[in-house]
C-alpha positions as CSV (number, residue, x, y, z in Angstrom):
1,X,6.6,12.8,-22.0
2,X,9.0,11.9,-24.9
3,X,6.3,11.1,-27.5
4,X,6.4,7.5,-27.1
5,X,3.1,6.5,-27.2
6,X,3.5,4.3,-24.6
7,X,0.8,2.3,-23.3
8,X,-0.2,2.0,-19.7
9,X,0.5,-2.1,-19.9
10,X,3.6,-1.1,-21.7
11,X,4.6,1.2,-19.0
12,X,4.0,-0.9,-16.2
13,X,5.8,-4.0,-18.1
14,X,8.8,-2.2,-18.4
15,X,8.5,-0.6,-15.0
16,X,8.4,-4.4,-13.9
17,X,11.4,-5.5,-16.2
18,X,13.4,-2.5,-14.2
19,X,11.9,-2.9,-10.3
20,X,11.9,-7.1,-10.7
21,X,8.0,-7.0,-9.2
22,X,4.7,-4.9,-9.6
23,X,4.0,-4.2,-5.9
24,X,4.7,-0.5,-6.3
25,X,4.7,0.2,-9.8
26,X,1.3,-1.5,-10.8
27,X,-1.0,1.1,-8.6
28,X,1.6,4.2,-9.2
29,X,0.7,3.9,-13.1
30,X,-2.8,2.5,-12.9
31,X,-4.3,4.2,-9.5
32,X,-6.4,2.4,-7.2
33,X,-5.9,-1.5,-5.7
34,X,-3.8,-3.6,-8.2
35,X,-3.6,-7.3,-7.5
36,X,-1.2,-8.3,-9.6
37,X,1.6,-11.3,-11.0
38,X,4.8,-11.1,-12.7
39,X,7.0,-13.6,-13.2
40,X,10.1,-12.0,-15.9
41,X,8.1,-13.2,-18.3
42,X,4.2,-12.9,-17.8
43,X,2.3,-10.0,-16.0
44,X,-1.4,-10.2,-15.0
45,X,-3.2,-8.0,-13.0
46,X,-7.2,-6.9,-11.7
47,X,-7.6,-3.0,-11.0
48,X,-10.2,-2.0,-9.0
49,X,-11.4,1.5,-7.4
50,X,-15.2,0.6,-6.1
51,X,-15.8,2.3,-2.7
52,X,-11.9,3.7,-2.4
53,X,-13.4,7.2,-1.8
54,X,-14.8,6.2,1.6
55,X,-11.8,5.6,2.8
56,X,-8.6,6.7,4.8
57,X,-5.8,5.3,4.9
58,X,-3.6,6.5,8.0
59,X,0.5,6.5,8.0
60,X,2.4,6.3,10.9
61,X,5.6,6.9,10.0
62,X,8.9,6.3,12.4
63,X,11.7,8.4,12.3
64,X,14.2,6.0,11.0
65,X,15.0,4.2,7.8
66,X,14.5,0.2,7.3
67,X,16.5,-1.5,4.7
68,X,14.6,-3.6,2.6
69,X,17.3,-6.6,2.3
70,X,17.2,-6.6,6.5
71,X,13.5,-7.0,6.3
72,X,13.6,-9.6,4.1
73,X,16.5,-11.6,5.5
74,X,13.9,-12.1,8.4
75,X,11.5,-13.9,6.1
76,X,11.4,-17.4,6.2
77,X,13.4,-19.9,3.5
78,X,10.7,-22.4,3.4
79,X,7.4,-22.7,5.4
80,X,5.3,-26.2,5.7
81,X,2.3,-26.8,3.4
82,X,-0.5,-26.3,6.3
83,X,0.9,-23.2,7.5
84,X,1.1,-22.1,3.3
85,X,-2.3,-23.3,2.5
86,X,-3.8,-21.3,5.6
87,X,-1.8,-18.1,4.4
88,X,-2.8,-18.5,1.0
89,X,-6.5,-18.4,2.1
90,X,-5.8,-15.3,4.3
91,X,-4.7,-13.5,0.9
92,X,-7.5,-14.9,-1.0
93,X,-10.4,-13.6,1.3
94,X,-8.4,-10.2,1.8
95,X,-8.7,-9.9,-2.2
96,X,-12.4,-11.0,-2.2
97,X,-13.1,-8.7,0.6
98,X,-11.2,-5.9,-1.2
99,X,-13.4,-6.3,-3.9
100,X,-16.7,-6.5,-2.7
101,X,-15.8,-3.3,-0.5
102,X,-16.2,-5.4,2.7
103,X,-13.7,-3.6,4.7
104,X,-14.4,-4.7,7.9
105,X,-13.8,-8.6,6.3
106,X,-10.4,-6.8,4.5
107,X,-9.3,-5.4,8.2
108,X,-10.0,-8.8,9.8
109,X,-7.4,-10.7,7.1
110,X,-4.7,-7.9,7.4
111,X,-4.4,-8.9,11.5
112,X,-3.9,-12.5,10.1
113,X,-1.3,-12.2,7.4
114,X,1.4,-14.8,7.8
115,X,3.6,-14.0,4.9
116,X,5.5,-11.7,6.2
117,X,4.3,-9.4,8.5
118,X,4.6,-11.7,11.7
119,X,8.5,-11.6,10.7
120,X,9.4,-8.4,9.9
121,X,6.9,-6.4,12.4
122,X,9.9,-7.8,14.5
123,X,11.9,-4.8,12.8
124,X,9.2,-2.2,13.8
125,X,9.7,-0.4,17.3
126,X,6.4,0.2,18.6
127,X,4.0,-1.5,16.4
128,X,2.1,-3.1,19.3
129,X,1.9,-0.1,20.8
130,X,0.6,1.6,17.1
131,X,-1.7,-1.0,16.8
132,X,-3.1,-0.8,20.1
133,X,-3.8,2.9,19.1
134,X,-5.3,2.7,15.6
135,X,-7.4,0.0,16.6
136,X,-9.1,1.8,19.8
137,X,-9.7,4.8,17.0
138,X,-11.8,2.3,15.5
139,X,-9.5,1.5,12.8
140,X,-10.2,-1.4,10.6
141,X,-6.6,-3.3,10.6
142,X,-2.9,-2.0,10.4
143,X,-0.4,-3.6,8.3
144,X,3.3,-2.9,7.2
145,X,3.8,-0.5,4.1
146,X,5.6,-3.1,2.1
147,X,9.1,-4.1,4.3
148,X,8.5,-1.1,7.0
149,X,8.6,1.0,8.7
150,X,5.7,2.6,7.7
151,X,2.6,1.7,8.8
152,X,-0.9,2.0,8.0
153,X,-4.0,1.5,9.3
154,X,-7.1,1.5,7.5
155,X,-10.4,3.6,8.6
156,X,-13.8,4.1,7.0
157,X,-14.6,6.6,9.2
158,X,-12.1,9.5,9.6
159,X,-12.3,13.5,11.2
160,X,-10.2,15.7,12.3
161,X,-10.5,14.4,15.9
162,X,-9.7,10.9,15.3
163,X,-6.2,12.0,13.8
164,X,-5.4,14.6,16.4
165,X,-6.1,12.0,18.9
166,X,-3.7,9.8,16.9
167,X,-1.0,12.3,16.8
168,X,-1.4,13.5,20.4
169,X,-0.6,9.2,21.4
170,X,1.9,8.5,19.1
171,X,4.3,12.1,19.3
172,X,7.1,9.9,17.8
173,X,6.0,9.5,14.7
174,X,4.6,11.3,12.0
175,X,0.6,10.6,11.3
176,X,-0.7,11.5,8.3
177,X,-4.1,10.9,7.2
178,X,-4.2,9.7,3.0
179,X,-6.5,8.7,0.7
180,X,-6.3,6.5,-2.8
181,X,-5.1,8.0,-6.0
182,X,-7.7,6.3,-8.5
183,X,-6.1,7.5,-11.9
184,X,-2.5,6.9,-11.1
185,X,0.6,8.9,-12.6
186,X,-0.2,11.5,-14.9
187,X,2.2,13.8,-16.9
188,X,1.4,17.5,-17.5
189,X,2.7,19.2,-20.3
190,X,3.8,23.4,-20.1
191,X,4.7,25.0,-23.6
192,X,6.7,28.0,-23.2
193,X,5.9,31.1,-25.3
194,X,7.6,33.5,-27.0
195,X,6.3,36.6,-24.5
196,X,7.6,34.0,-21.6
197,X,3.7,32.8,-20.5
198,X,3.2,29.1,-20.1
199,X,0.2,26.9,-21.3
200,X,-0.8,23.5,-19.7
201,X,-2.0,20.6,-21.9
């Protein structure tokens, strides 16, 4: 917007210097799934967007605020190797599955995260009760939108019925239905004219 000439890696590199990881910033500027690594010093990522049209992702959002540093003061200091090396190959076939649009496989790994969502779901009033619900939908897996409380569960078949359903069970929350941004953030540009009109570039 200023002229800057900014690139998108140079965008998101600054965007990690500022937020201290890419979880959020990666996908807001680039769109789509972002795996991605950043470590104050070095930042790595794979974008990909195959197959994202197909599907919905569903919000449930509670009507109260989580703080992040109580959601994270739940996690764990240290864990043992076994339990690490099993998580670590939970994230790994998510990410495989995520790429090669197997979403029932992608569902399957969310249910078995250990890295944090055992912990904090702790947090989350009513997430059995949420999962319970997606899941009889036919949704493919619900997992916690970063610390909470959000929630979201992961369809590849979606209608109109399926969410009112959804909305009818769980009257405490807000349900939205969403779907993936595959371009990320984009600036528009309005010149104003001497007769007061507007045009868009």
């Amino acid at each position: 917007m200023l002229g800057l000439k900014l690139s998108d890696y140079d965008k998101l590199k600054i965007a990690c210097e500022i937020e201290g990881h890419p979880d959020n910033v990666a996908p807001a500027i680039y769109g789509g799934i972002m795996i991605s690594f950043y470590d104050d010093s070095h930042l790595d990522f794979v974008q990909f967007n195959e197959g994202l049209r197909a599907l919905t992702w569903v919000a449930v959002v509670p009507d109260y605020p989580l703080e992040t540093e109580k959601a994270r003061a739940l996690l764990p200091k240290e864990i043992d190797y076994k339990t690490a090396v099993r998580a670590s190959a939970t994230a790994n076939v998510l990410v495989a599955a995520l790429a090669r649009q197997n979403w029932a496989l992608a569902g399957k790994m969310m249910a078995r995260d250990r890295w944090h969502q055992p912990y904090r779901k702790q947090l989350i009033h009513g997430f059995d009760t949420v999962e319970k619900a997606v899941m009889e939908e036919g949704a493919l897996g619900l997992y916690l939108s970063g610390a909470g409380p959000t929630m979201i569960a992961l369809f590849n078949e979606m209608n109109p019925s399926i969410l009112q359903r959804l909305s009818n069970q769980l009257k405490e929350y807000n349900v939205e239905a969403l779907t993936a941004d595959e371009n990320g953030v984009e600036a528009e540009q309005f010149h104003l004219q001497a007769n007061g009109s507007t045009t868009q570039q």
